[in-house]
Structures are given as structure tokens and as C-alpha cells.
C-alpha positions as CSV (number, residue, x, y, z in Angstrom):
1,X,-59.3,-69.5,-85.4
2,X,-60.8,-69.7,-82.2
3,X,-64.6,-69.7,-83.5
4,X,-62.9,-73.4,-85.3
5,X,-62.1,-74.9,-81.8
6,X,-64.4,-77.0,-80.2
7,X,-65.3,-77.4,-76.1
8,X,-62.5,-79.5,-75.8
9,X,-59.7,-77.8,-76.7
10,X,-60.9,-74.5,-74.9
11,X,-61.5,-76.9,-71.6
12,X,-57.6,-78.2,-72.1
13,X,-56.4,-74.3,-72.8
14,X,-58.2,-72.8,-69.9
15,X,-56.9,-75.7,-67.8
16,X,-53.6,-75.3,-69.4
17,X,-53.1,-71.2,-68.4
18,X,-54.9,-72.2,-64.8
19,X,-51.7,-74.7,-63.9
20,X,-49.8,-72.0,-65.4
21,X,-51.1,-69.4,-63.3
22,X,-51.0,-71.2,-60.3
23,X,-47.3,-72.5,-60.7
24,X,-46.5,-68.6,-60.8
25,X,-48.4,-68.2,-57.4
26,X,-47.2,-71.2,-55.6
27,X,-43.9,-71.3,-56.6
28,X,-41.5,-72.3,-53.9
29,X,-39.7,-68.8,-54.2
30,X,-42.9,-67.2,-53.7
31,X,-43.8,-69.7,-50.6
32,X,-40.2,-68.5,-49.4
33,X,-40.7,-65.1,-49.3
34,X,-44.2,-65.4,-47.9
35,X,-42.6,-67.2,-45.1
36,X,-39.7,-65.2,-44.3
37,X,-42.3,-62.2,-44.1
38,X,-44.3,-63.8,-41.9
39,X,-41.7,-64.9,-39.4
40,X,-40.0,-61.4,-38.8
41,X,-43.7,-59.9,-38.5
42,X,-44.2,-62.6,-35.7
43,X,-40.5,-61.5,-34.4
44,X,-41.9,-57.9,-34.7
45,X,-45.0,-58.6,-32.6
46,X,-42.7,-61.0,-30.0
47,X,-39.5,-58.6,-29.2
48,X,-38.8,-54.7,-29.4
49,X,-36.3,-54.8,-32.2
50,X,-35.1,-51.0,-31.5
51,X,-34.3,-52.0,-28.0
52,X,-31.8,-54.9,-29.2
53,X,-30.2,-52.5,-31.7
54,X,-29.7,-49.9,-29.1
55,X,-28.0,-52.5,-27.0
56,X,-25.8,-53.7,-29.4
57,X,-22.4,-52.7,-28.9
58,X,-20.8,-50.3,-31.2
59,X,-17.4,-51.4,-31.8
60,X,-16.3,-53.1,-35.2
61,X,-14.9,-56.2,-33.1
62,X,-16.7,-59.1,-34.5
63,X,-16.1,-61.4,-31.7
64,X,-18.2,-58.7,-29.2
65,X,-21.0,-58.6,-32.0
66,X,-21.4,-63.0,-32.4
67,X,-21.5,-63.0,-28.5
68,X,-24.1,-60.2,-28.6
69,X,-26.4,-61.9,-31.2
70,X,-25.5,-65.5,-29.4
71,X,-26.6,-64.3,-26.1
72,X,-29.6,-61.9,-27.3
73,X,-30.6,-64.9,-29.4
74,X,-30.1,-67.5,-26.4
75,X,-31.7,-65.5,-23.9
76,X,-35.6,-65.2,-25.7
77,X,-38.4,-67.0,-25.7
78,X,-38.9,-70.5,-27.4
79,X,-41.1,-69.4,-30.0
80,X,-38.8,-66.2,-31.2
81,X,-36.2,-68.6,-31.3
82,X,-38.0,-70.7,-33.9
83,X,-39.2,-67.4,-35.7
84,X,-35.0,-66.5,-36.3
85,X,-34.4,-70.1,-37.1
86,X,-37.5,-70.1,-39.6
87,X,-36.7,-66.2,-41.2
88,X,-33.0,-67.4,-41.4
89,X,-33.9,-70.8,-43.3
90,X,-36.4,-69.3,-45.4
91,X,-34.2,-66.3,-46.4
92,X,-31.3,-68.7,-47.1
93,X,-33.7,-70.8,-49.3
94,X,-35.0,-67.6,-51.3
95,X,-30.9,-66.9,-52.3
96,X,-31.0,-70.2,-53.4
97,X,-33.4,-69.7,-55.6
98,X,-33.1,-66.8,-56.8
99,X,-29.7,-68.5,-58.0
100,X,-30.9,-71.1,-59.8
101,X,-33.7,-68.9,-61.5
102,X,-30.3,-66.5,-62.6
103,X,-28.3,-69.4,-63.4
104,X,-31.8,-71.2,-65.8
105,X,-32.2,-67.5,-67.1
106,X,-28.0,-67.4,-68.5
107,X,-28.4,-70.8,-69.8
């Protein structure tokens, strides 16, 4: 059958599996985890990650571990501020939509 179609059709098929292709590239969960990749590689190359953990404190009290994180996280630089903020935003938006894709997939 595909000797019968003519240059038009195979211009609007090969057109056709490009915007599919592409929508599987970009798609916003793919833009997500690109994102929240690159924003704890930049908190990598900004802040010696062992050093925090070995200064965290070791009890179970959660109220000694949120002033830990608040003051470690208040007490950095501007742009690793920004790079939390952005892995934290793009990691919340990548559960989201890895819900809705589970949710589509039951329906």
C-alpha cells in the first residue's frame, strides 16, 4: 500500500510521526526532570552536600531537623537558594505529573 500513496500523504505521515516524536521529547514531564537535574547538579557544584549531612543533627526530633534545614537553607548564597527553590518546584511538578499520566493511564 505504500507504493499507492502519493508525495502528499507521505509529507503529512512523516510530518505526522515528527510532532509525534517531538511531543515525546518535549513533554513537560520530560522538561521537569531535565530541570530538576540540572538544579541539584548546580547545587552540587555551589555547596559541599556531605558537609551539610554531617552537620545535621542526629536526633529524630523534627522540630531540631526544620530549624536545621531553615537555617542551612537561610544561611547560603542567593543563587543556591534559587537552585532549592527551582529543584523543589520542579520535583513537585514531576509528582504531578506523573499523577495525572497514572490517573489518564486507569481511565
Amino acid at each position: 500500500m505504500n507504493d499507492t500513496q502519493t508525495n502528499i500523504e507521505r509529507n503529512v505521515m512523516r510530518r505526522v510521526r515528527l510532532i509525534r516524536l517531538l511531543a515525546l521529547i518535549i513533554s513537560t514531564a520530560t522538561l521537569a526532570v531535565l530541570t530538576f537535574i540540572a538544579a541539584l547538579w548546580g547545587i552540587g557544584r555551589e555547596v559541599w552536600v556531605a558537609r551539610i549531612f554531617e552537620n545535621m543533627p542526629q536526633s529524630s526530633d523534627l522540630g531540631a531537623l526544620a530549624a536545621f534545614w531553615l537555617a542551612a537553607f537561610l544561611h547560603t548564597s542567593l543563587i543556591v537558594q534559587a537552585l532549592i527553590v527551582l529543584t523543589l518546584t520542579s520535583l513537585l511538578f514531576l509528582i504531578r505529573e506523573i499523577a495525572r499520566a497514572l490517573i489518564k493511564s486507569r481511565s
